[in-house]
C-alpha positions in Angstrom: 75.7 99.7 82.2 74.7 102.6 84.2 72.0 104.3 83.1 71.3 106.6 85.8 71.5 110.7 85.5 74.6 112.0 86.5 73.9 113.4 90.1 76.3 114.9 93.1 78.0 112.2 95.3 77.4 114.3 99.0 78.9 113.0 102.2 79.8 114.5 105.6 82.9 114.7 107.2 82.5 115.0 111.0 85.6 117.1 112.2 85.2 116.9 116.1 82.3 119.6 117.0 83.3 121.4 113.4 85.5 122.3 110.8 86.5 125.2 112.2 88.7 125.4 114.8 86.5 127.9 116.4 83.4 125.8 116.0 83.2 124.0 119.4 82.8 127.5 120.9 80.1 128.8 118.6 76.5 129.6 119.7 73.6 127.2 121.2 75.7 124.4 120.0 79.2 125.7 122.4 80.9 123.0 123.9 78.8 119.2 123.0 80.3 116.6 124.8 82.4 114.4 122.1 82.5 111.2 124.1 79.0 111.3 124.1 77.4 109.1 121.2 74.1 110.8 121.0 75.9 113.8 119.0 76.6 111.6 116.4 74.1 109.8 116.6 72.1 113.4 116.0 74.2 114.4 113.4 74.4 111.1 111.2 70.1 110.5 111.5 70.2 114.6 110.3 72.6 113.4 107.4 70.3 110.5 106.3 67.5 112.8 106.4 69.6 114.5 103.9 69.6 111.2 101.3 73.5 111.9 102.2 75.4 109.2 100.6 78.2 109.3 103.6 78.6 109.9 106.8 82.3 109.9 107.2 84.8 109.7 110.2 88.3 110.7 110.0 91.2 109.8 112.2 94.3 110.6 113.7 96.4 108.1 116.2 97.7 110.7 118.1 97.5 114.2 119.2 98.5 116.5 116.9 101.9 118.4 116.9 101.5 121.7 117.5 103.7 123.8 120.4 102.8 125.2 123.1 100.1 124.5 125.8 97.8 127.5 124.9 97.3 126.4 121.6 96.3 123.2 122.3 94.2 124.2 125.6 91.9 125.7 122.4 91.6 122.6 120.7 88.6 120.3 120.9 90.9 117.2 120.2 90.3 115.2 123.5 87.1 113.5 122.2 88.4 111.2 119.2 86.3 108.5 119.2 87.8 105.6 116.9 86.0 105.4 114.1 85.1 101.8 113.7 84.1 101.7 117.3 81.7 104.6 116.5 80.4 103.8 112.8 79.2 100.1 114.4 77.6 102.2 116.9 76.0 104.2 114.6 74.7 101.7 112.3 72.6 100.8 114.4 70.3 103.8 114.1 70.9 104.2 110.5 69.5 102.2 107.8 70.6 103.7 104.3 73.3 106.0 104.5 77.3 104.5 104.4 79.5 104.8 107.0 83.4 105.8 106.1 86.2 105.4 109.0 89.8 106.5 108.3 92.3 103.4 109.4 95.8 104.1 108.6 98.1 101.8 106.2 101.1 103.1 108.4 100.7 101.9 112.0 97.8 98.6 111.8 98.7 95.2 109.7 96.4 94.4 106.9 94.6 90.8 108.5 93.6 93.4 111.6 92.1 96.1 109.0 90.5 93.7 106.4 88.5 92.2 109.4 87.7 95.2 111.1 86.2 96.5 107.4 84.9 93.1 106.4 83.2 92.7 110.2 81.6 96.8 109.8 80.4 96.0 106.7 78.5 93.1 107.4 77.3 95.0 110.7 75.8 97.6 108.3 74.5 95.3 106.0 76.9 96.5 103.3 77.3 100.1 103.7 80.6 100.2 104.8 83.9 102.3 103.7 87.3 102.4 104.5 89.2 105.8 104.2 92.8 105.0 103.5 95.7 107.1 104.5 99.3 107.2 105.2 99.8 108.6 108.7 101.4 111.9 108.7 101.8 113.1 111.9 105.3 112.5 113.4 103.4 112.5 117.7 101.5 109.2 116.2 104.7 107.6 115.0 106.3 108.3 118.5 103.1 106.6 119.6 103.7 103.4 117.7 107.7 102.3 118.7 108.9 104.7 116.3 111.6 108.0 116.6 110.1 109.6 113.5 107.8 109.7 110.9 108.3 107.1 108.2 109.7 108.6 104.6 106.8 110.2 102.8 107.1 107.7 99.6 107.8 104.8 101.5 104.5 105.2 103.5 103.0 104.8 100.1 104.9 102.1 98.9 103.5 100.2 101.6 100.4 101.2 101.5 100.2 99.7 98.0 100.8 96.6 99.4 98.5 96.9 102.4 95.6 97.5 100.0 96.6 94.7 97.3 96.5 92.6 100.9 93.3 93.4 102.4 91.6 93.3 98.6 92.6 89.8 98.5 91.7 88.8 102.0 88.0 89.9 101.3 88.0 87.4 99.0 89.1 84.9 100.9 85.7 83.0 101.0 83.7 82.7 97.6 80.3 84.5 97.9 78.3 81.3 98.2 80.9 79.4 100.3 78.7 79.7 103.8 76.4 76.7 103.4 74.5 76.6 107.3 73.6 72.8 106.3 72.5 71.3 109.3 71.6 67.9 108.0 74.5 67.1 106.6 76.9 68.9 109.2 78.3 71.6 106.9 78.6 75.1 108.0 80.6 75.9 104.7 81.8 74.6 101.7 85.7 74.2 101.9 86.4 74.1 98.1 85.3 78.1 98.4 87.8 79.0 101.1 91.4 80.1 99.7 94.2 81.3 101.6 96.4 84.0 100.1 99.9 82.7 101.7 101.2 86.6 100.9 105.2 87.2 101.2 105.7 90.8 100.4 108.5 93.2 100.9 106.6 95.1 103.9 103.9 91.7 104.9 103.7 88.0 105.1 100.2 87.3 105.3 99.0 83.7 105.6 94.9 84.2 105.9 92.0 82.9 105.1 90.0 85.8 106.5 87.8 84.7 109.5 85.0 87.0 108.2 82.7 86.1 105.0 83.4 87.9 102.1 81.5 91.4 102.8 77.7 92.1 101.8 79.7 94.8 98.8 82.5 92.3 97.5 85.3 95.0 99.2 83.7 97.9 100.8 84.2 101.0 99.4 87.8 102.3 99.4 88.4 106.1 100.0 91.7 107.8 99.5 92.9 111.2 100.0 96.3 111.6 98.9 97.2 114.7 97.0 101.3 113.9 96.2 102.2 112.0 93.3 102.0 109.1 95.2 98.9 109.4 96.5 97.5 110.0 93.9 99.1 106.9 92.2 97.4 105.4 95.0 93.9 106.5 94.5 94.0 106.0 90.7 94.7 102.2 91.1 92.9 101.0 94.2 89.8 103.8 95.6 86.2 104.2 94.2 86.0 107.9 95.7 88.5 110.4 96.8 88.6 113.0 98.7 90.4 116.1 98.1 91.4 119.6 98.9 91.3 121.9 96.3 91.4 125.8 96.7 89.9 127.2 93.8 87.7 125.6 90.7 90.3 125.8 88.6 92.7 123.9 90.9 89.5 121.8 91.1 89.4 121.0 87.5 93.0 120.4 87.0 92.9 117.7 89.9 89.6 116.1 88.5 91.2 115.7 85.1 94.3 114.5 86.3 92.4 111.9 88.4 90.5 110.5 85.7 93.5 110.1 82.7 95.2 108.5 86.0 92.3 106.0 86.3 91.8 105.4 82.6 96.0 104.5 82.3 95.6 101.7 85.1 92.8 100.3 82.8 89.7 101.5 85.0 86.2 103.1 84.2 86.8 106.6 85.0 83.4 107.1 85.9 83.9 104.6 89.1 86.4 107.0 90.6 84.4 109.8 92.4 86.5 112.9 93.0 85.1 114.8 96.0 86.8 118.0 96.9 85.8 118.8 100.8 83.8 122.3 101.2 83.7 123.9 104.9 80.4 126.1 104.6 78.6 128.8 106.4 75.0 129.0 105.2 72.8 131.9 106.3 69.8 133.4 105.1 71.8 137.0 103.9 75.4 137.6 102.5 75.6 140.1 105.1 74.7 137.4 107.9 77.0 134.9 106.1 79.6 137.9 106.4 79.3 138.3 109.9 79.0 135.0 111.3 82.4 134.2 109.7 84.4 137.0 111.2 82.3 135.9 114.4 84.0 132.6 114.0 87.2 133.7 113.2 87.4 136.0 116.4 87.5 133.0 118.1 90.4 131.2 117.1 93.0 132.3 120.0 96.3 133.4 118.1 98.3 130.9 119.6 96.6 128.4 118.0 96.6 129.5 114.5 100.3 130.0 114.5 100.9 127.0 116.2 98.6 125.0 113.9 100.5 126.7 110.3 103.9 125.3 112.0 102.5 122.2 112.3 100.8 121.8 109.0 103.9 123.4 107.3 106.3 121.3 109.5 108.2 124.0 110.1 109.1 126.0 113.0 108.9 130.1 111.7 108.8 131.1 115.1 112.1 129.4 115.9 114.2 130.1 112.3 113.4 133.9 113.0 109.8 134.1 111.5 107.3 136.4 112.5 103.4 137.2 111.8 104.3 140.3 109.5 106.2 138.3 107.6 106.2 136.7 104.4 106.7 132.7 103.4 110.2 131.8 103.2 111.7 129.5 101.3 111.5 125.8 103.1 111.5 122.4 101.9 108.9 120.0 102.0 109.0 117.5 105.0 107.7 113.5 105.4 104.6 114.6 106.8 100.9 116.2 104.5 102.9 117.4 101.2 100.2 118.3 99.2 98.7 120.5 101.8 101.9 122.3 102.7 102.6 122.9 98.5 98.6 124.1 98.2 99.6 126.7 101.4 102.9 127.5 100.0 100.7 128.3 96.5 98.0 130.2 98.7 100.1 132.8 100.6 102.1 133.8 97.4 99.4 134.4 95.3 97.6 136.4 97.7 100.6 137.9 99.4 99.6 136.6 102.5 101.6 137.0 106.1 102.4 134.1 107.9 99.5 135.7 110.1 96.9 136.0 107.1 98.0 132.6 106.2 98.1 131.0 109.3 94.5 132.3 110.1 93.5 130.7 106.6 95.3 127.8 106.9 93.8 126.6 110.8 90.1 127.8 108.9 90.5 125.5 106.5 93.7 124.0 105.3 94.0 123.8 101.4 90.3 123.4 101.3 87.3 125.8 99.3 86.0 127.6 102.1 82.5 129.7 101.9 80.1 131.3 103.3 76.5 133.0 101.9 72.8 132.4 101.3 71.7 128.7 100.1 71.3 129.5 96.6 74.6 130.7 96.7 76.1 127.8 98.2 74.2 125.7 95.5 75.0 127.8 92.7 78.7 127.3 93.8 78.2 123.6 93.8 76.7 122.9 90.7 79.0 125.4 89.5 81.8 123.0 90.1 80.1 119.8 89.2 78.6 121.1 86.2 82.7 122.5 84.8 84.2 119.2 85.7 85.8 120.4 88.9 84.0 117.2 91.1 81.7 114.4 91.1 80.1 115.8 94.5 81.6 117.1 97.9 83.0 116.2 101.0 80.9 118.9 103.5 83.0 120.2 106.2 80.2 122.2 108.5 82.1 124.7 110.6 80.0 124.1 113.8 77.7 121.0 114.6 75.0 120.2 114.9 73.6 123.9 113.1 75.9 124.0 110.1 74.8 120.1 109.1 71.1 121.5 110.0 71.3 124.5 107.8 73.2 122.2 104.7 70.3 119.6 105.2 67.3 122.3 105.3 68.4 124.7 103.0 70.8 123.9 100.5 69.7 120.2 99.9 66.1 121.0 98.6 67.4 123.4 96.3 69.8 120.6 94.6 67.0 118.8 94.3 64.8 120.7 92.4 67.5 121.8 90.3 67.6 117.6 89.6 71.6 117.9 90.7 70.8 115.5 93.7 68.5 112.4 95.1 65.3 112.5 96.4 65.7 108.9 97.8 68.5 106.6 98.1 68.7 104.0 94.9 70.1 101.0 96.8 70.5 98.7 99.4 74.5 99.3 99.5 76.8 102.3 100.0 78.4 100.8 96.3 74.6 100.5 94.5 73.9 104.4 96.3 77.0 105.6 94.5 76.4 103.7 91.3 80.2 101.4 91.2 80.0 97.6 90.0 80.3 95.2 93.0 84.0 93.8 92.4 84.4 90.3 90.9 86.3 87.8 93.3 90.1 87.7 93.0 90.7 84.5 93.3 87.7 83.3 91.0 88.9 85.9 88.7 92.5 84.0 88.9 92.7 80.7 89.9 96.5 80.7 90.2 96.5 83.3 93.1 96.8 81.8 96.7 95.7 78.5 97.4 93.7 76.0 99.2 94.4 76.6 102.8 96.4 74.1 104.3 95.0 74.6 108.3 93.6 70.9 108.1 96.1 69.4 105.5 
């Protein structure tokens, strides 16, 4: 049983040189080099510094669709590092906090992806994480032998199965099965080995896993899914999720959701962290906070933001007769991000928003809580929203690196912690003991009729 206090979860997404899609050409920090691992490797030791529970990396497999060449000229998209590549890199100059890459279910096979995990995880020493998602971009299906983006539910439906698959492959070797006995010429015990022999509608996986089962049992899953499916998803197979929510109250009706989701598949609630992502601005006065956020927004060419709402929206305004001064339309939802494109649809009506306000918005910060102000404000807003069952911590989303992590770290964190909201010191040795979930039981121990004993020297 867990008897620790109930404290915020806090991880770091690294969005290229920032959140904001004017961040790479912000102050002292104006134009870091992406390809070069000593920014991360800056940002993730300032993270740690923080007691930070994650450092996290998300992915795309594929540029982006938006139109036109001056919108993407203002993009800092040409330095996406692949996030396994770079979370082994920077384990190596971490010690404590975990490391999250996003590998999609739609485009990799499951044997590839349960190594890859299994293989980070042991290279952290068990502070590994694996951000599941569907791919949603239509570019990264062209990328992959395919005309067009995969239907939106089906993505899930195999995703389902990808997850059920890589779960089981982790298990693969029992926990003790690596023996390393020299004198009597064993290296591991073959009665612990089982093979999974998986025939599914979207995979036939054979196995064993050539990997060990990982230092944390399965590293910890991450899903971000907003749709019904998604969130179907999340409820049955992720510890944490992240999320984009708008408002608290949206916040709260999400949270909720979540957890009677979790509880109906038979789960602990508590060992499904909801983490809605915050972009932030922290400054010393409101009026600072103000100014440095119109600063930021004057920066974000107009091409861009329109181009960026068509492509989140996938739809064309400009082509159906749309204009800036206009209002949204009626469209319908497409394959791609639904729960973002139903969270902007909600935004611009309730605000009365032009497709120019909301496209401004929208390229800012998509569906998530965006703010700006002093640090006490910024942790009053927090433990507002932990404290009225909106989240069980946040996803930080620093408009600008490596300041806006700085000025999170420096000062907002010590407030948190002298309001006893978050850790001095990390608890554990793993990214699952640091966030307080139960390492998982072995599958097949757990159920000795699933797989079998391989047959690769029958």
């Amino acid at each position: 049983m867990n008897t620790r206090p109930r404290r915020m979860i806090l991880a770091t997404f690294i969005h290229n040189s920032g959140a904001h899609p004017g961040g790479w050409r912000y102050g002292a920090s104006a134009g870091a080099d992406q390809h070069d691992v000593q920014h991360y490797v800056r940002l993730v030791k300032k993270a740690e510094e923080g007691k930070l529970h994650c450092y996290f990396s998300g992915d795309q497999q594929g540029l982006p669709y938006i139109k036109g060449a001056d919108a993407y000229a203002a993009t800092d998209y040409a330095g996406k590092l692949e996030p396994t590549t770079l979370l082994a890199a920077l384990a190596m100059v971490t010690s404590d906090i975990g490391l999250i890459g996003t590998v999609s279910t739609t485009y990799n096979e499951p044997y590839a992806v349960a190594r890859r995990i299994a293989s980070l995880d042991h290279i952290t020493r068990g502070r590994a994480g694996w951000n599941v998602v569907t791919s949603a971009g239509a570019s990264e299906a062209r990328n992959f032998g395919a005309e067009d983006l995969m239907d939106h539910d089906l993505r899930y439906e195999r995703a389902e199965e990808f997850v059920d698959v890589v779960k089981h492959l982790w298990d693969s070797w029992a926990d003790d099965a690596v023996l390393r006995d020299k004198a009597a010429g064993r290296y591991f015990d073959p009665a612990k080995l089982r093979q999974l022999n998986h025939r599914g509608r979207f995979f036939n996986v054979a196995g064993p896993l050539n990997v060990g089962r990982p230092p944390q049992g399965h590293p910890v899953i991450v899903q971000a899914g907003g749709s019904g499916p998604g969130r179907a998803l999340s409820a049955r197979t992720a510890d944490m999720i992240f999320t984009a929510q708008s408002s608290k109250d949206k916040g709260q009706a999400f949270y909720a959701d979540m957890k009677a989701r979790a509880t109906a598949f038979g789960r602990d609630p508590a060992h499904l962290a909801v983490i809605p992502s915050v972009q932030l601005m922290v400054r010393s006065t409101e009026a600072e906070a103000r100014a440095a956020e119109e600063e930021l927004l004057e920066l974000i060419p107009d091409a861009l933001a329109w181009s960026t709402l068509c492509m989140q929206m996938g739809f064309d305004f400009g082509a159906a007769g749309y204009g800036p001064d206009d209002h949204m339309p009626d469209i319908p939802l497409t394959n791609g991000g639904q729960w973002v494109q139903q969270e902007l649809m909600r935004i611009a009506r309730a605000d009365n928003l032009t497709l120019g306000q909301l496209a401004r918005r929208a390229t800012v910060s998509r569906a998530s809580f965006a703010m700006a102000g002093t640090p006490e404000h910024v942790a009053d807003t927090l433990e507002d929203w932990f404290r009225s069952g909106a989240a069980d911590g946040f996803s930080l989303s620093p408009n600008y690196q490596p300041g806006g992590l700085d000025d999170f770290v420096d000062q907002v964190v010590p407030i948190l912690q002298r309001r006893g909201l978050f850790r001095t010191d990390y608890e554990g040795a793993t990214l699952r003991d640091n966030l307080g979930l139960p390492r998982p039981a072995n599958s097949f121990a757990a159920d000795p009729s699933l797989g079998a004993e391989p047959d690769l020297w029958a």
